[in-house]
One Martini backbone bead per residue (centre of mass of N, CA, C, O) as a GRO file, in nm:
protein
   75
    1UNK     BB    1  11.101   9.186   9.290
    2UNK     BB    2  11.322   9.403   9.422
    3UNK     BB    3  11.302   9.731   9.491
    4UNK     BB    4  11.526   9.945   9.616
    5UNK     BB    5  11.409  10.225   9.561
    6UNK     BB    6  11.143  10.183   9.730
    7UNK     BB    7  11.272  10.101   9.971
    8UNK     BB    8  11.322   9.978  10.348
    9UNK     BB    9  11.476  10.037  10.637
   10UNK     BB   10  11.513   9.923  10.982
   11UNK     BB   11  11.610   9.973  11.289
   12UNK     BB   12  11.548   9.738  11.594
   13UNK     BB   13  11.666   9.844  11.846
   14UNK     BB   14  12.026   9.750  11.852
   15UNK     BB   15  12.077   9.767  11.539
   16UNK     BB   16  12.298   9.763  11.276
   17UNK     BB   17  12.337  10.028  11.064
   18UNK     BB   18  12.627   9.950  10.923
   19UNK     BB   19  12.493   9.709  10.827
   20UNK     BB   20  12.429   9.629  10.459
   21UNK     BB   21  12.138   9.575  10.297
   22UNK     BB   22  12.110   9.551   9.994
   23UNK     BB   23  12.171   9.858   9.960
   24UNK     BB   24  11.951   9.966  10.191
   25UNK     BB   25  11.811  10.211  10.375
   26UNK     BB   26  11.792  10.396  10.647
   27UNK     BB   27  11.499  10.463  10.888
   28UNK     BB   28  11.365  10.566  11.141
   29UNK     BB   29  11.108  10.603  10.999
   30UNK     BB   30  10.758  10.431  10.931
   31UNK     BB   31  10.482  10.389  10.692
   32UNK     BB   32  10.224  10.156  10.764
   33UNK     BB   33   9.925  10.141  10.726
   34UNK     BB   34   9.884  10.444  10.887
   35UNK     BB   35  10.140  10.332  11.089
   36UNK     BB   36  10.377  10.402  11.276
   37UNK     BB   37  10.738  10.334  11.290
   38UNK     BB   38  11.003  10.282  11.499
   39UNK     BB   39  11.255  10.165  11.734
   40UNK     BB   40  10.990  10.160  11.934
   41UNK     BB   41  10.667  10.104  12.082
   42UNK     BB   42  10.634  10.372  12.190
   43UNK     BB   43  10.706  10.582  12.002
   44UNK     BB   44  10.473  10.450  11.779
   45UNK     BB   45  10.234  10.520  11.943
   46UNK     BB   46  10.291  10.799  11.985
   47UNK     BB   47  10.265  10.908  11.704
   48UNK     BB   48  10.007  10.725  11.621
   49UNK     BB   49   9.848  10.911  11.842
   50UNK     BB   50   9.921  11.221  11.741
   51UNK     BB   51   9.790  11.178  11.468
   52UNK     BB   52   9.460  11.116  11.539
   53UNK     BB   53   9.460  11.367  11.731
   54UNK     BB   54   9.468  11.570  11.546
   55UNK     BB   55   9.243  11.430  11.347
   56UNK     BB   56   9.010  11.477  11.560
   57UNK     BB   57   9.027  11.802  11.594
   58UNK     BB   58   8.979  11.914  11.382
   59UNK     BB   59   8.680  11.755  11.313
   60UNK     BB   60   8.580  11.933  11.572
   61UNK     BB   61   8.614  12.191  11.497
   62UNK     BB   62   8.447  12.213  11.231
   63UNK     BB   63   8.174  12.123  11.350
   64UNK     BB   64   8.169  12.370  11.597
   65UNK     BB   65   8.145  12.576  11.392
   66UNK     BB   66   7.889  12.470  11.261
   67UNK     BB   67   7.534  12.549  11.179
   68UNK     BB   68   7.429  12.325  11.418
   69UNK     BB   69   7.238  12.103  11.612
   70UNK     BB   70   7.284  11.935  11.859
   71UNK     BB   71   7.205  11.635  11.724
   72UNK     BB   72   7.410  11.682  11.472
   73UNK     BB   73   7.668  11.707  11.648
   74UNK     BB   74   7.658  11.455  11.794
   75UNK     BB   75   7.655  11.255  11.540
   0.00000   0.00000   0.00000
């Protein structure tokens, strides 16, 4: 059974939103197994690279604060 209440749609390419299909909303974005859709590929790319490299650089700024010898940094 599809659960409507829980579904999303979106629309990808030229997919005309005025469109609906079993009354789901459409969103711009959603997240899907950690990785953003937007409706193109780059913007997709764009997104879900940009969430990696914050939590990258987060987890490097508190790493480099704290307490540690070069070679426990480095590991």
């Amino acid at each position: 059974m599809l659960n409507i209440l829980k579904s999303k749609a979106m629309a990808v390419g030229a997919w005309d939103t005025m469109i609906y299909m079993i009354d789901i909303p459409y969103c711009k974005e959603m997240r899907l197994l950690g990785a953003s859709f937007t409706r193109t590929v780059t913007q997709s790319g764009d997104v879900s690279w940009a969430r990696l490299t914050v939590k990258g650089r987060a987890l490097a700024r508190d790493v480099y604060g704290s307490d540690l010898c070069l070679i426990h940094r480095i590991q």
